[in-house]
N, C-alpha and C positions, 0 to 999 in steps of 0.2 A: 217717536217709535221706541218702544219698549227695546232692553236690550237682547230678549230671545229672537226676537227678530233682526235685531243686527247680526247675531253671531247664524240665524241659518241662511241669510245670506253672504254669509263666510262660505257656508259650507256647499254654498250652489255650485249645482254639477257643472260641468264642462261641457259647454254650448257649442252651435256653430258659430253664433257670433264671438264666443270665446276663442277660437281659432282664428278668426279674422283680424281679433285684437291682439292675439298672440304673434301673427306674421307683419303686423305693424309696429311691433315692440323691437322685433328682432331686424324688419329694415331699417327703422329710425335709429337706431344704435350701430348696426351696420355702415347706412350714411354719415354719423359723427366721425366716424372710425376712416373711413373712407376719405372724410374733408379734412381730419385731423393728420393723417399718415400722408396729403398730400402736400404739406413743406417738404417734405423731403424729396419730392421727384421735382416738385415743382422750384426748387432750387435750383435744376439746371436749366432750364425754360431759360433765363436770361445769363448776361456775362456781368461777375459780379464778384469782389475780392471776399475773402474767408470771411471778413466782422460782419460784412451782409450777409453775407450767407447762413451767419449763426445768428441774426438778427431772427432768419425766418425760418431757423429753427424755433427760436423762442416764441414767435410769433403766434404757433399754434396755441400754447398753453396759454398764451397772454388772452387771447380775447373768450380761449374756451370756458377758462374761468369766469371771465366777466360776463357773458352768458348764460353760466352758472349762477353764478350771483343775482342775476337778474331775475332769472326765474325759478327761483327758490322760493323766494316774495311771495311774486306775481301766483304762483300757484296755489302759493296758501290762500291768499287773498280772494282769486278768483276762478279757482280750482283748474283740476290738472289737464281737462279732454281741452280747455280754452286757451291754457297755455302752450299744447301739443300741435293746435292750429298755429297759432300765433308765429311758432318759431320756423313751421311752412312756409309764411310768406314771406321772413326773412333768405329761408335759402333760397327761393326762386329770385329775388332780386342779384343775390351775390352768384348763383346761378348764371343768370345774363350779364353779369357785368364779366367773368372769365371767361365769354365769349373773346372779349373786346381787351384780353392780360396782355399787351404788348408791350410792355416795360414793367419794370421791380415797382411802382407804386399802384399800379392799375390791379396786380398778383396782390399786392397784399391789401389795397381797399373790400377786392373780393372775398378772399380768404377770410376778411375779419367778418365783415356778414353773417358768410357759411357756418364761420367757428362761434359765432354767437350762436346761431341758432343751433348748433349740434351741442354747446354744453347747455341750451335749454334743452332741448331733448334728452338730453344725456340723464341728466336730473330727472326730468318728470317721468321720463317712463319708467326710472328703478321705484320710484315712489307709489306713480301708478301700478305699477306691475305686481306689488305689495299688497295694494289695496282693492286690488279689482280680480287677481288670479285666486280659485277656490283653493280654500285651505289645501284640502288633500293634496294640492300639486302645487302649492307657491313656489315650495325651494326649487323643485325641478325646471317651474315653468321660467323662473323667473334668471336661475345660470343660463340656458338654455339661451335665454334672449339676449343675454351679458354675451355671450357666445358669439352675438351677432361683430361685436365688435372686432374681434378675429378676421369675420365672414369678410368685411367689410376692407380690413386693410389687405386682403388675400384679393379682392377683386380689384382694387387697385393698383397693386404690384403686377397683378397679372395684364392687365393694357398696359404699363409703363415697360414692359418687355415685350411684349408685341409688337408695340409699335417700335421700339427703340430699335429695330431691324432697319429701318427708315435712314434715308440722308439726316444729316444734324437738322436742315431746316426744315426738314418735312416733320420730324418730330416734335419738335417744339410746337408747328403748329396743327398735329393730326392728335396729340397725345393733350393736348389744349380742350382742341373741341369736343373729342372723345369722351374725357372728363365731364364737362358742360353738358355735354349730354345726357349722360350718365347722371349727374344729378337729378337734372330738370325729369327725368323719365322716372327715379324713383320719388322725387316729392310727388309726381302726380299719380304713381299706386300708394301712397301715405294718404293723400286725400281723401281716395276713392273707400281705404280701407278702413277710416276711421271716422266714417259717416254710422254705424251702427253702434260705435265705442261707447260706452256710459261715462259718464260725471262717476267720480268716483263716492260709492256709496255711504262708507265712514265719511270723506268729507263732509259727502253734503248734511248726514247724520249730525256730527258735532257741529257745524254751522248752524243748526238749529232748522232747517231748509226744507224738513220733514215733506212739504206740498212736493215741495221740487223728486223730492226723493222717491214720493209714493208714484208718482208719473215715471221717473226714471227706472225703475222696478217694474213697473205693468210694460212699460214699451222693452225691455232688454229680453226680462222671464215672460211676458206674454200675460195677460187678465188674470189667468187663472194660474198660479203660483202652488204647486204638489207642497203643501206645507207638512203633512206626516211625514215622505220620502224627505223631506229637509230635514227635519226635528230625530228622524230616526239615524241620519247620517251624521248629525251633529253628535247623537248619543255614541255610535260606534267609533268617529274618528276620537272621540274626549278623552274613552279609554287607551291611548297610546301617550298620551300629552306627559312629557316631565313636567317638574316645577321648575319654574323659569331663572329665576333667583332673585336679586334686592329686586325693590321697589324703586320706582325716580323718587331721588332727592337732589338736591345741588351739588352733593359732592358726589356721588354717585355719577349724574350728568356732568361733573366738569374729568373724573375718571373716563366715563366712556367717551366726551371729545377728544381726550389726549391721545386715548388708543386709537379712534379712527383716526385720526390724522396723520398717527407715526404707519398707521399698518397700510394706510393709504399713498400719502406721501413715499413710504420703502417702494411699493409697487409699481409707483406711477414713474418716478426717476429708476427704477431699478428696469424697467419695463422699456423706460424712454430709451436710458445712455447704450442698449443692444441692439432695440430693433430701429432705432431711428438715429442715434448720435453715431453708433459704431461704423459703419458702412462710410459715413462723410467724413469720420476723423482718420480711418486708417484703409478703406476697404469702397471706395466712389463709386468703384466702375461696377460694383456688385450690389447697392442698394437698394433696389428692383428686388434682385435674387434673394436677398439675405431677409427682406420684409416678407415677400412669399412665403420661403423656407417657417421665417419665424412666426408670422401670423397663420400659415397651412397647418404647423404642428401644432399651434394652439388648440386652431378651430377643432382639428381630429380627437385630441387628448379631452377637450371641452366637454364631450360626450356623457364622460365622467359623472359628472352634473346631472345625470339621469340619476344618479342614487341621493339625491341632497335631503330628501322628503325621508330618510331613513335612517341615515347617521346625523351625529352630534355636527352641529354648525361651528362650537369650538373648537372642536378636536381636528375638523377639516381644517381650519383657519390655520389652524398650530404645526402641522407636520405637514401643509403644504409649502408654510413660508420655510419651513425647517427645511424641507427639502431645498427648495430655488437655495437657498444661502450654501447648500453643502454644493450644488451643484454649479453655483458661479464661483466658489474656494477652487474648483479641480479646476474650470475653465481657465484662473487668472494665474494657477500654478504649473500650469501646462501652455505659458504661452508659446515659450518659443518649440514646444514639438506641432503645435496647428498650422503654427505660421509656415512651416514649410511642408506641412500637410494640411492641404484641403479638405483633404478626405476625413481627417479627424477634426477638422474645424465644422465640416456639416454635422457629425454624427453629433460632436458635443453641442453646438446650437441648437438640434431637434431636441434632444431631452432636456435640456434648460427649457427652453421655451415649451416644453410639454409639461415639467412640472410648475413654472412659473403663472402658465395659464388654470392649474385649479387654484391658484393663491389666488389668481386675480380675480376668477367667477366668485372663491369663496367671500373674498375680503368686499367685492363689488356689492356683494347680497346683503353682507353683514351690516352695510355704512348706512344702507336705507330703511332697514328695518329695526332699526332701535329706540327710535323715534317717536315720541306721542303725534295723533294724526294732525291736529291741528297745527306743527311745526314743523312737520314731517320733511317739507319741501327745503325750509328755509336749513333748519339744523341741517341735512345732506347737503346740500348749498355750501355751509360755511366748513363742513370739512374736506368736500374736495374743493372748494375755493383755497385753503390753508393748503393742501397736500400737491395739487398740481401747482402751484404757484413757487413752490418747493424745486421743483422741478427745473424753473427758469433759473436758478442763478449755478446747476452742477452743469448746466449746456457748457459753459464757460469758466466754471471751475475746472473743469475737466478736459478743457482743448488743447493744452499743451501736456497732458502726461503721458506715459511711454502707454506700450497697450498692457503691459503688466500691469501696470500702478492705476491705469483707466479699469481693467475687472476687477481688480482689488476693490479700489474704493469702492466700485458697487456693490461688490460681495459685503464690505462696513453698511453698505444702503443696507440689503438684507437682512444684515444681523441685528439691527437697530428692528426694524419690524418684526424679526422672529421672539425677539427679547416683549417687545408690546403684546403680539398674538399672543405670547405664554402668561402675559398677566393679565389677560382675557380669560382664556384657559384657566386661569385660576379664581378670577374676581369676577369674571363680566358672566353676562344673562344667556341662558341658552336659548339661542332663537331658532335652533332647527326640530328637527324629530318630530316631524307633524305639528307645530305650536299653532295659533290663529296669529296674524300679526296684531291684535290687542294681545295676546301674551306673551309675544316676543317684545314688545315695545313697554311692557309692563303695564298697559292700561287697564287689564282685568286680571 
């Protein structure tokens, strides 16, 4: 297929079945988020000394990664609608198996399941979401769906307080099944919803797949395909287009691994040691609350993200890590006035976690769209493979410090990523302002 035709199905408008695939983005990321944020409630489910316990805090990132890694591959390979199934029939098994979590090894057989299959999700739908959302609305559609991961740890905080009204034993086993269910009910709207989803059309393009592709086109757009209303929309969005900057080369590509990794890895531990480590190191009986709190102000602030298709994708990247860092300095220098005020300990968590959450949509969007399509999967793969993996050794780096010296070092996490954003900001490719993802990714 010629490439005017690849780029004016870039530019295909927004469908109903674009909606479909859009509210399957945002629960699949959602449900990661949801199975990911659940060590930490699910840590009290059984009686178990601190090293277990921070066993299965690490636990999350250990197999989300791996996951990850997994279907990074598997996607480039055999593209991303097959691997988006695939990691479905994983959660339903680990699904039914936390039916049956009656002791710490049964918790974390299942867990590891679920969290495989949420950091295969995790990966392909930034990748898909890339590849399949029309130009004119990538950036917006695609924080929006990042968003979901907010959504996600927000509805799981909120049954982990509803129920915890409960006797000890009724909780353990009403907030169990609750859960389980709550899975199993959104893997089978993931199903229902991503029966109309297309094979991603760059893929199957660069695989050479062309038959595959001409069928996947007639069934998504329908026989007859408005090619003027495409070519005319292509013409009008072209005129807003900056220039993107270098071209891939090796040093180039080994530049832009080091920055996602640092600006990812800041995020992911910067993200981690507040809304999931802080609550269990100093603050138990509020973990439930403090996830709400922190994943509620995300989701709201997230909204944000409605202007992404507008402004520079650097410039967001850059003064939103600027901000979180300036704003975890006040948190870590103002410890002992929160600690005896609550009241200034919520107000300053909402705004941390309000600005924290546009670094994360930004930085979330940036890590999957840089990528030539054909690697797409795998290079996003190996930089949150590198950046959460990161993540597991500050769990425990960090368990014996005071709560000063615990926001400090995070505010050092911050700063290490604000310093990488600014040498994106300066060196790396613009990937927002209306770009096509072939010119954010520098393929045209």
């Amino acid at each position: 297929m010629e490439r005017l035709d690849m780029e004016q199905l870039g530019e295909a408008r927004w469908t109903r079945k674009t909606t479909w695939m859009f509210i399957s983005f945002v629960l699949g990321l959602a449900l990661e988020s949801y199975v990911f944020s659940l060590s930490s409630i699910a840590i009290y489910w059984v009686t178990m000394p601190k090293s277990l316990g921070e066993l299965l805090l690490a636990w999350a990132p250990i197999w989300l990664i791996i996951g990850i890694m997994l279907a990074g591959p598997f996607s480039d390979r055999y593209g991303r609608k097959v691997t988006l199934y695939t990691t479905l029939v994983l959660y339903v098994i680990g699904g039914i198996i936390l039916f049956f979590s009656f002791n710490f090894v049964v918790i974390l057989v299942s867990l590891s399941l679920m969290l495989i299959a949420g950091g295969g999700e995790m990966n392909s739908i930034m990748v898909a979401s890339h590849e399949l959302m029309p130009r004119r609305h990538r950036g917006k559609a695609t924080m929006m769906i990042i968003n979901g991961i907010n959504l996600g740890g927000v509805v799981l905080a909120i049954l982990a307080i509803t129920t915890s009204a409960l006797s000890n034993k009724a909780v353990i086993s009403t907030q169990r099944d609750v859960v389980a269910v709550a899975v199993l009910i959104v893997v089978a709207i993931l199903f229902a919803t991503r029966v109309s989803m297309p094979e991603s059309f760059l893929w199957l393009h660069k695989r050479g797949r062309d038959a595959d592709l001409k069928k996947v086109v007639a069934s998504y757009f329908g026989s007859q395909v408005a090619a003027s209303a495409v070519i005319a929309e292509t013409e009008a969005s072209s005129k807003s287009a900056v220039p993107a900057g270098p071209k891939p080369s090796l040093g180039y590509t080994t530049f832009t691994m080091v920055v996602m990794v640092l600006v990812a890895a800041a995020n992911t531990i910067g993200f981690g040691l507040m809304a999931y480590a802080l609550a269990y190191a100093f603050f138990p009986h509020l973990q439930p609350t403090i996830l709400a709190v922190f994943e509620g102000a995300g989701f709201v602030v997230g909204f944000f993200g409605l202007i992404a298709d507008r402004v520079s994708r650097k410039k967001f990247l850059f003064w939103s890590f600027l901000g979180t860092f300036v704003m975890t300095v006040i948190v870590g220098l103002t410890t002992k006035a929160w600690q005896h005020n609550m009241a200034l300990f919520w107000v300053l968590l909402i705004v941390l976690a309000g600005v924290n959450s546009l670094c994360y949509l930004t930085e979330d969007t940036v890590k999957a769209e840089v990528w030539p399509t054909l690697h797409r999967g795998t290079l996003t793969a190996v930089a949150r493979f590198i950046s959460i993996g990161l993540y597991i050794p500050t769990i425990y780096i960090t368990a014996n410090m005071s709560t000063t010296h615990y926001v400090l070092f995070n505010a050092g996490v911050w700063l290490i990523g604000t310093l990488a954003s600014a040498a994106w900001l300066i060196w790396g490719r613009e990937t927002g302002r209306g770009l096509s993802i072939q010119a954010a990714s520098g393929e045209v």
